[in-house]
C-alpha positions, 0 to 999 in steps of 0.5 A: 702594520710596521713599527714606528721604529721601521717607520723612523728608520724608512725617513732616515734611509729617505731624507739623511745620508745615503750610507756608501755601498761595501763596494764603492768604500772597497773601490776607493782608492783604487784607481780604475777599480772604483770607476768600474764599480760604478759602471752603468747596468742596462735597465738598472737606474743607479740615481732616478734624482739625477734624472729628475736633477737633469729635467729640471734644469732651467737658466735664471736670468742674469738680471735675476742674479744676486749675491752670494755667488760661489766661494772659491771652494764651490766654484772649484767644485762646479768646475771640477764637474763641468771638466768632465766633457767629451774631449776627442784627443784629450786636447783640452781645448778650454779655459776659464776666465774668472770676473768678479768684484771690481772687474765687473765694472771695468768690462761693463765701462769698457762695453760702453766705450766699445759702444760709443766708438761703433755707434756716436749717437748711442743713446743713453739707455743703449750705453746704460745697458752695455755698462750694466751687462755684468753687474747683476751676477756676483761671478761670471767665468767665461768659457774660452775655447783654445783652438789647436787648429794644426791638429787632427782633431777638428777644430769644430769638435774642439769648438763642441767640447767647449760648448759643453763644458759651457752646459756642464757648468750650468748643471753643475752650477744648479746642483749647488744651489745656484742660478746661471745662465749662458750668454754670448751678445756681440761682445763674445766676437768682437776682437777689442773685448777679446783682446782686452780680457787677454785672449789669443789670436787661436781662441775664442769665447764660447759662453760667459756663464752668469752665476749667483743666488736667484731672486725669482722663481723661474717658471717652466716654458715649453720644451720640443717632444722629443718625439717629434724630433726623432727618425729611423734612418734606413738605407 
């Protein structure tokens, strides 16, 4: 039978810290030497709660999303994950927009004008909802796609890089213990809301990111096998 002391010393190595391997404190500091020390093995699992992390992924509703929202601290560190996409030419092709406090109700105010002007007879639960479309979330960034359509690299694959920075801020948004969702609705397209938050003429909104503390538990639903979708190809 194992000593209580081995026994205490098998919860502190599970549940406190983890220690930092001899060869990832050598790696520090130098350059490509710590990437390579961290480099992917074939059949090794580096980080099986990574995988657990990844699968438990779900979008809270962005009604359900109250304060606090991520200080600036964290949100600068959910956006450092969120950078590291696949980026085909190292273009870059995005940027932020920040929108909390008081200009969450100037976009909600500007989304009922919008509204009224398409629509005169809008009723007034249709103007309502238009208004309070950001006042749930305390922080909502928008995921801007900057298109460099001169380039070689198409301006689909810089659409993607977009769109995955988009998935990568939700993950990383969820490892720091906040709730996000990704949404788009008409005001993603339509040119008055764009040009009221000061996009150009080459970009456009890939997703507004809904961030905040959940006040509900978000249950399962059903996910594809992904055995379904698979095939070999053969020519």
């Amino acid at each position: 039978m194992a000593s209580s002391s081995a026994k205490s010393a098998r919860l502190a190595w599970r549940h406190g810290p983890r220690p930092v391997p001899a060869m990832m404190r050598q790696a520090f500091g130098r350059g490509r030497l710590y990437f390579n020390a961290l480099l992917p093995r074939p059949g090794f699992m580096h980080a099986p709660y990574s995988l657990q992390a990844l699968d438990a992924r779900r979008s809270v509703p962005s009604k359900q999303l109250g304060a606090p929202g991520p200080d600036e601290e964290a949100l600068l560190r959910i956006l450092t994950s969120a950078v590291r996409v696949p980026d085909h030419g190292k273009l870059v092709p995005f940027r932020f927009l920040r929108i909390s406090g008081a200009a969450r109700a100037a976009l909600g105010d500007f989304l009922a004008e919008r509204t009224l002007a398409a629509d005169p007879l809008a009723s007034p639960a249709a103007i309502a909802k238009e208004r309070g479309r950001f006042s749930d979330a305390p922080v909502v960034i928008v995921v801007i796609a900057s298109l460099r359509p001169e380039h070689n690299v198409p301006v689909q694959e810089q659409l993607l890089t977009a769109g995955c920075v988009c998935f990568a801020l939700l993950q990383a948004a969820q490892a720091h213990g906040f709730g996000a969702q990704w949404l788009t609705a008409w005001m993603a397209y339509d040119p008055a809301v764009t040009g009221y938050l000061g996009l150009e003429d080459n970009e456009r909104i890939t997703g507004f990111i809904h961030i905040g503390t959940p006040r509900m538990q978000v249950p399962e639903r059903e996910r594809p096998d992904p055995r379904a979708l698979l095939r070999d190809w053969t020519p």
